[in-house]
C-alpha positions in Angstrom: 221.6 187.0 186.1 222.0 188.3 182.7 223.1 192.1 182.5 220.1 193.4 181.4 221.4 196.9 180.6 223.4 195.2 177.4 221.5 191.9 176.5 221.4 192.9 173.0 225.2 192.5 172.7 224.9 189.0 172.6 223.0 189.0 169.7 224.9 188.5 166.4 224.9 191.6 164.0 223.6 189.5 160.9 220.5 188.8 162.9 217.4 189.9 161.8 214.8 191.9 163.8 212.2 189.4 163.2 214.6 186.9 164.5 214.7 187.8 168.1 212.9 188.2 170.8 212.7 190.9 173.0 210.9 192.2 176.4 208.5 195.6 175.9 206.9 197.6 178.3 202.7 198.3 178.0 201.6 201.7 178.2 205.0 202.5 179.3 204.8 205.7 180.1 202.5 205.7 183.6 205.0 204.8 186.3 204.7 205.7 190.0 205.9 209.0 191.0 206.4 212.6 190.7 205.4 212.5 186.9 202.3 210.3 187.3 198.7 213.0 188.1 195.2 211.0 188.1 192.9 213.0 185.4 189.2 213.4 184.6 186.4 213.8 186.7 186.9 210.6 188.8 190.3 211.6 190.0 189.6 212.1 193.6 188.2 208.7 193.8 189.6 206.3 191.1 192.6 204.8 192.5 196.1 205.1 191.5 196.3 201.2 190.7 193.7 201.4 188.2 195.8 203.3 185.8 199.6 202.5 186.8 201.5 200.4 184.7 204.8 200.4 185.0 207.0 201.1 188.6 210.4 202.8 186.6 210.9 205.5 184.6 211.5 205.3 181.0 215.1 205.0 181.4 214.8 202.6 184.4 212.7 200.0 182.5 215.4 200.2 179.6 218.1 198.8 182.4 215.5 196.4 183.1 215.4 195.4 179.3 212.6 196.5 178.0 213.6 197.6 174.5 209.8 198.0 172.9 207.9 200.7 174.3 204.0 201.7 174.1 203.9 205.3 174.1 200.5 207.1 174.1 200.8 210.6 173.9 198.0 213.7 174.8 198.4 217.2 175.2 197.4 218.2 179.3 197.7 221.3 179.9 199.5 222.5 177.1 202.5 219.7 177.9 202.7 216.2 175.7 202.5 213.6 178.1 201.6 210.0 178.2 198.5 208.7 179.1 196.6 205.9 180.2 192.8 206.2 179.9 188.8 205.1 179.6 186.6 208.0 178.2 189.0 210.4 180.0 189.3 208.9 183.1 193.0 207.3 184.3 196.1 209.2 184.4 198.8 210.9 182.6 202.3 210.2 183.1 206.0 211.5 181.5 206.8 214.0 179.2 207.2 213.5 175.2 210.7 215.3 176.6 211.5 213.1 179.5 210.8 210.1 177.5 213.4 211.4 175.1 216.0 212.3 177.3 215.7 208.6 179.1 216.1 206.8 175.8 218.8 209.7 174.4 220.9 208.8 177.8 220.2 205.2 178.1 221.5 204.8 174.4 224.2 207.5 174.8 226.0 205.0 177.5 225.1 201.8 175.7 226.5 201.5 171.9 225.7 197.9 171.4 221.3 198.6 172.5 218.4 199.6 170.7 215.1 201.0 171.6 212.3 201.3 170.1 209.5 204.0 170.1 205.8 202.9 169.4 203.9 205.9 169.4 200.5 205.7 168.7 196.9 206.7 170.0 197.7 210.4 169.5 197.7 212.1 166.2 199.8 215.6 164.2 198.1 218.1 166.9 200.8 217.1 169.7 203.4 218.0 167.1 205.6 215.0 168.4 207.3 214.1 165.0 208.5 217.9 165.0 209.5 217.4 168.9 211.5 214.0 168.0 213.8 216.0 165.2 214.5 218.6 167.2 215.7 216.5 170.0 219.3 215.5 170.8 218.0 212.2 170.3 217.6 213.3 166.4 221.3 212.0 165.9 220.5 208.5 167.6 217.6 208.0 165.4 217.4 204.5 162.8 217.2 205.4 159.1 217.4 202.4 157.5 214.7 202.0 154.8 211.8 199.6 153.4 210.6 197.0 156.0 212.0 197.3 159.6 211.5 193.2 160.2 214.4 192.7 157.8 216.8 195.1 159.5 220.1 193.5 161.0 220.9 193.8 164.0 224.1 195.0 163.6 222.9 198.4 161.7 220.1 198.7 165.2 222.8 199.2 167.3 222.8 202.2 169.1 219.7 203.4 167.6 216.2 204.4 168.5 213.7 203.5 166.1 210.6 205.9 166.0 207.5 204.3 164.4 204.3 205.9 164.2 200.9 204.8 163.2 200.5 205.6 159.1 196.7 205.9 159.6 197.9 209.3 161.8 200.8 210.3 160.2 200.6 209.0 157.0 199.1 210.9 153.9 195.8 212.0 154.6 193.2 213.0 152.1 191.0 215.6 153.0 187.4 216.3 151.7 187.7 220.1 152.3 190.6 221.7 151.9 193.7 220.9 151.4 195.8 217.1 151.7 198.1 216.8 154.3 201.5 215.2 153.3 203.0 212.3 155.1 204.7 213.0 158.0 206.5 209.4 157.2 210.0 209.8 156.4 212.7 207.3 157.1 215.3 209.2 155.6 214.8 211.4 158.6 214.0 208.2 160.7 210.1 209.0 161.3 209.0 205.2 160.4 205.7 203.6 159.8 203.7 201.3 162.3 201.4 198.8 160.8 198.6 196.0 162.1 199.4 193.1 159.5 197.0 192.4 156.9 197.4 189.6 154.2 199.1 190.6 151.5 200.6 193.8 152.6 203.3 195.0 151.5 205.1 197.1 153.8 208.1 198.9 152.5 208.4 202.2 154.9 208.2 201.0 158.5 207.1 198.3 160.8 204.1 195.6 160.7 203.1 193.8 163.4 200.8 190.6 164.1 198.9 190.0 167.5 195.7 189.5 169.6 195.5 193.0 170.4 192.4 192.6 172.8 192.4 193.5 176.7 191.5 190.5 178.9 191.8 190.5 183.0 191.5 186.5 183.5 195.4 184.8 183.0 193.5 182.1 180.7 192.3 184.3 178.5 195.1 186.0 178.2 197.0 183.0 177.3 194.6 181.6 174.9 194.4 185.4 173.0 198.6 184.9 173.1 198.5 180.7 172.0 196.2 181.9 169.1 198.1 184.8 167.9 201.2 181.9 168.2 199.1 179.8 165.5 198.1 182.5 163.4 201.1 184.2 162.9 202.8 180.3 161.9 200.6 180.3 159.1 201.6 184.0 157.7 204.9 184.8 156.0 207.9 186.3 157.3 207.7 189.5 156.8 206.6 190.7 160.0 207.4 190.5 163.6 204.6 188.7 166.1 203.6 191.0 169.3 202.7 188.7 172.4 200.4 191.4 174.4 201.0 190.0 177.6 199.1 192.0 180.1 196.2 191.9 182.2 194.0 194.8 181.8 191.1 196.6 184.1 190.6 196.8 187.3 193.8 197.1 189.8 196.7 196.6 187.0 199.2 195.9 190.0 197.5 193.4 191.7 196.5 191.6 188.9 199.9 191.2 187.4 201.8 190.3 190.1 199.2 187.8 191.7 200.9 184.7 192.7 200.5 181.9 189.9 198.7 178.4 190.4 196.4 176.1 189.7 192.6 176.6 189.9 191.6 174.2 192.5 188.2 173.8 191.0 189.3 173.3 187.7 192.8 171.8 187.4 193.1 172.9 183.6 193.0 176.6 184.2 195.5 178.8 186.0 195.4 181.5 188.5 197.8 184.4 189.0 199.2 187.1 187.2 201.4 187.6 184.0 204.7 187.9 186.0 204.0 183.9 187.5 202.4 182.8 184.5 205.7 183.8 181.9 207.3 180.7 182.2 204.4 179.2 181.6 203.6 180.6 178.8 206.7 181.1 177.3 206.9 176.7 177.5 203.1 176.7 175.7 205.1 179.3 172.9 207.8 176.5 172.9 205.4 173.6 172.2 203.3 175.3 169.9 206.7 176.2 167.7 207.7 173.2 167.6 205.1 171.6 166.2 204.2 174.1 163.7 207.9 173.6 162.7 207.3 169.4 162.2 203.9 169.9 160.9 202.2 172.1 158.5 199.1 173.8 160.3 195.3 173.4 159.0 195.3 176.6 157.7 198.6 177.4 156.6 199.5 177.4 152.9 201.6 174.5 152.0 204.2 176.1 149.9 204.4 179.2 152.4 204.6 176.9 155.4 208.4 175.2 153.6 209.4 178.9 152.8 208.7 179.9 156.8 209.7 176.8 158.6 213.0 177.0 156.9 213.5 180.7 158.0 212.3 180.6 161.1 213.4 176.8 162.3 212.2 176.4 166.1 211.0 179.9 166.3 208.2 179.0 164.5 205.5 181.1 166.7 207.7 182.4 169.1 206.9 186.4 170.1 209.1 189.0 168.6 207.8 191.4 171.6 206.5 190.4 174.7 204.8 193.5 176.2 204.1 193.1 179.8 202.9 195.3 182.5 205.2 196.5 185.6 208.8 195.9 183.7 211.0 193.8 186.1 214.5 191.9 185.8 213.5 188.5 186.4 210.5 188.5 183.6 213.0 190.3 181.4 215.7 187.9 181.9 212.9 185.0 180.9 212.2 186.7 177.6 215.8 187.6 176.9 216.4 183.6 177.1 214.2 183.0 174.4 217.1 183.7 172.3 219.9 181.3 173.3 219.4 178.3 171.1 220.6 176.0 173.5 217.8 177.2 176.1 215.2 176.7 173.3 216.7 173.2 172.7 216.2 172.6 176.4 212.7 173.8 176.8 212.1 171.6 174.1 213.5 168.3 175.3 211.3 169.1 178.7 208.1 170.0 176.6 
């Protein structure tokens, strides 16, 4: 078993971020326990496993290996808290401060780590960017500048990276009143987050390609994932590729952690959760790379396709973030793999 409290000290500094892989942890903030209230009208009747996500704290799904984290942030009750939720109805989970403290301490203890902070579905009103500079972890925080893909490594190390959605925090013209400056600052480590588009050109913060839509079925949450795979071959590499590896609706527990499968009635299809399923998937990821690497794909730009295939070899679709539901060693340990070269090479000689 890999120690999965320092994986990232394997990694060579002159890495790239868009050259690894790493584990992350969906709507990370909703974990069983005394942080964790139901919310909204239905709370006396909607079931805890409709909005938990993750079993650990924060700090505990770091240990695990989770070094990408969802963070969705509300104001309940006058506290910043994170939240998972359908027209009001779900949960709310840790503190902005807990969260911070976790990540602070985690990091604190473990020079060689990174973590980083996706904060998004919340806006300027929960005054979070104010919280995060006032926080001990202020002194951890990455402030590196132009496009966080192309960071090494090395210069991540014991940092936490805070990126923020621009379409939030960015500059934001107003028709009445005054324009509200950007709260983008990476000087001050307050990065951008942003969806890829063709032919952006992202020179404050983080873009990010994926199939970004909720499915519950294991087959359509592996086709969403194979397609994102192809897509992403076909863009340039400036950018990291963000396998959203979750089932969601419905009893989030159960579903991830069903036993995996074959459909009897339809041998093609699987059954099971995400947790059975990542080997699986991660050997499709393999396939798929490999391929693309060999051979251009239909849609992909001839001259591009040399430029990418030569950077990225036999990662050629593989996932810069898997984000999974209910953090765990052993799913970690699978994603952390994805790195060793030789384990690639092996995957590939069985594929």
């Amino acid at each position: 078993m890999i120690d999965l409290t320092l994986w990232s000290a394997t990694l060579r500094d002159d890495l790239l971020l868009k050259n690894i892989t790493m584990p992350g942890s969906h709507d990370a903030t909703i974990y069983d326990g005394d942080d964790f209230s139901k919310s909204g009208f239905t709370k006396y009747v909607v079931s805890k496993s409709r909005s938990i996500t993750q079993s650990g704290t924060i700090g505990e799904q770091c240990r695990a290996g989770s070094r990408f984290f969802d963070v969705r942030l509300k104001t309940d009750g006058g506290v910043v808290r994170g939240y998972h939720q359908t027209a009001g109805q779900g949960g709310v989970g840790a503190t902005s401060r807990k969260i911070l403290d976790d990540v602070d301490g985690f990091l604190g203890a473990r020079g060689s780590e990174f973590v980083i902070l996706r904060i998004s579905h919340t806006d300027r009103s929960t005054g979070i960017v104010d919280e995060v500079l006032n926080h001990p972890i202020a002194k951890r925080l990455y402030k590196g500048n132009g496009n966080l893909a192309n960071a090494r490594i090395g210069d991540l190390r014991g940092k936490a990276i805070c990126i923020f959605d621009v379409k939030k925090f960015g500059f934001k013209k107003k028709t009445i009143g005054s324009n509200k400056d950007s709260q983008i600052d990476q000087a001050k480590g307050i990065h951008g987050f942003y969806k890829y588009s063709n032919g952006q050109n992202v020179t404050d913060g983080l873009p990010i390609c994926g199939c970004f839509e909720g499915k519950v079925s294991i087959n359509d949450v592996i086709a969403d994932g194979l397609k994102g795979a192809n897509e992403h071959a076909c863009h340039p590499d400036d950018h990291l590729f963000f396998l959203y590896w979750q089932q969601t609706g419905g009893y989030v527990e159960s579903n991830t952690k069903a036993p995996g499968g074959v459909d009897p009635k339809s041998p093609l299809k699987l059954t099971g959760g995400t947790h059975a399923n990542t080997p699986k998937m991660i050997k499709l990821l393999q396939q798929h790379s490999v391929r693309h690497f060999a051979y251009k794909p239909e849609k992909a730009d001839e001259a591009q396709w040399k430029v990418v295939a030569a950077s990225r070899g036999d990662r050629m679709c593989l996932p810069n973030v898997i984000s999974y539901d209910f953090v765990n060693p052993t799913t970690s340990e699978q994603i952390v793999l994805i790195n060793d070269p030789g384990v690639r090479h092996y995957l590939q000689r069985r594929a």
